[in-house]
C-alpha positions as CSV (number, residue, x, y, z in Angstrom):
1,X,0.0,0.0,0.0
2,X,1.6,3.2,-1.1
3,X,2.1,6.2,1.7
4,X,-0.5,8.3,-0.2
5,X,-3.2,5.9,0.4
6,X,-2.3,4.8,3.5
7,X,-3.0,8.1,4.7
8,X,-6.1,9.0,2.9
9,X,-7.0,5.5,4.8
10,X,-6.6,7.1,8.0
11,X,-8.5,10.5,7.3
12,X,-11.7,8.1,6.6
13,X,-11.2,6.0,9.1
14,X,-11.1,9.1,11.6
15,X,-14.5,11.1,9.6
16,X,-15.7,7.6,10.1
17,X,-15.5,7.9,13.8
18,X,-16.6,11.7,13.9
19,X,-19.3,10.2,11.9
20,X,-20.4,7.8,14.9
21,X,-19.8,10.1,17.4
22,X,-22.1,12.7,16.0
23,X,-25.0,9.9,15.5
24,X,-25.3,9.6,18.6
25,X,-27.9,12.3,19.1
26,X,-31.1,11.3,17.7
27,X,-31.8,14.4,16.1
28,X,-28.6,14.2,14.3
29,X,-28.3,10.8,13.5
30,X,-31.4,10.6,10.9
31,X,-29.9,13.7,9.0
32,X,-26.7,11.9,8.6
33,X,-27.5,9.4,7.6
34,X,-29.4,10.5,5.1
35,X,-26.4,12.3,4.2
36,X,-24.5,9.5,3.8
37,X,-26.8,7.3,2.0
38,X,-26.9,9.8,-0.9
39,X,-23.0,10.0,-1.1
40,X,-22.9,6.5,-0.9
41,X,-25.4,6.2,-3.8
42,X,-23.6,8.6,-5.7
43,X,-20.2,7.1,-5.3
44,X,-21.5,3.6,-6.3
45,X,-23.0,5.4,-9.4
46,X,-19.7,7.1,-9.8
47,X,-16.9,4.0,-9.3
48,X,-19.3,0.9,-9.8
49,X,-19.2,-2.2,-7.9
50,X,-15.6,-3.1,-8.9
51,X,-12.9,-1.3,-8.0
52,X,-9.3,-0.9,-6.3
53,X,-8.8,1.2,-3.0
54,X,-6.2,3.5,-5.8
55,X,-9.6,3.8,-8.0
56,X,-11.4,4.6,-4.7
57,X,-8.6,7.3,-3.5
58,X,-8.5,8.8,-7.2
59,X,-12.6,9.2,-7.0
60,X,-12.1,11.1,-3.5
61,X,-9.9,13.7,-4.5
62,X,-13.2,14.9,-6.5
63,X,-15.3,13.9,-3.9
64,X,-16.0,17.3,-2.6
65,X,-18.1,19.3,-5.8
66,X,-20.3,16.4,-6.5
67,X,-20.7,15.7,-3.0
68,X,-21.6,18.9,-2.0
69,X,-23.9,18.8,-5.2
70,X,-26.3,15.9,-4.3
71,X,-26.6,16.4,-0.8
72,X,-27.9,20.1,-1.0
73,X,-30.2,18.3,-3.9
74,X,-31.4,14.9,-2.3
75,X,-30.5,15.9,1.7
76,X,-29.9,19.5,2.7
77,X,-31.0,19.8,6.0
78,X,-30.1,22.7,8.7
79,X,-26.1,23.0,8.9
80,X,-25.6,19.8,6.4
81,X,-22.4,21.9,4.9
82,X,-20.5,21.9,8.4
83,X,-20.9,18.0,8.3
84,X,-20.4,16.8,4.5
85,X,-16.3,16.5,5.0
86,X,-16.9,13.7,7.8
87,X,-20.5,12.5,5.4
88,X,-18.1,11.9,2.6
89,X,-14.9,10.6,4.8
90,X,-17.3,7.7,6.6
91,X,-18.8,6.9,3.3
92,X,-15.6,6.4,1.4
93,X,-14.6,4.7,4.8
94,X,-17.5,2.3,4.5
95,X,-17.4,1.6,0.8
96,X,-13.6,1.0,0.8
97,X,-14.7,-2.9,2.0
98,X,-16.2,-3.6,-1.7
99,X,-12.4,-2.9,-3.1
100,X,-11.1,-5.7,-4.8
101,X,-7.7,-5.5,-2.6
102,X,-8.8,-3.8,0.4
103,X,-7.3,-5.6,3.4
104,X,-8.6,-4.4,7.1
């Protein structure tokens, strides 16, 4: 695994865990995870159901403009901009399981 991955790894594991932490309030929790069901939607649209964790790294560094776009279409609820870094982090955190050579 190269260095670069490794450590974009690391910043979804950790909006992964922000991600958690702030579902914990029931008010919150429904919101995101709206939130992440439409990135998560969007991203399988966007890389498919095959993939490597490179492919999956490569489709994250142009996360953020059609992230942004589909959640202020399909989920825009109060504040959702202050949360769509850790949204998009835990779902590129999550999906990383379907790559072909992910190992834990």
């Amino acid at each position: 695994m190269t260095i670069v991955l490794d450590v974009v790894r690391r910043e979804w594991e950790h909006g992964y865990r922000r991600f958690e932490a702030a579902s914990r309030e029931p008010v919150a929790a429904d919101r995101l995870q709206r939130q992440l069901e439409v990135v998560t939607d969007e991203l399988r649209k966007r890389i498919g159901q095959t993939f490597t964790l490179d492919q999956l790294a490569a489709a994250y560094d142009v996360a953020d403009a059609w992230a942004r776009d589909v959640v202020s279409e399909h989920a825009a609820t109060p504040g959702w901009p202050r949360t769509l870094a850790m949204v998009e982090d835990a779902a590129f955190h999550l999906y990383q399981r379907g790559a072909v050579d992910y190992e834990p």
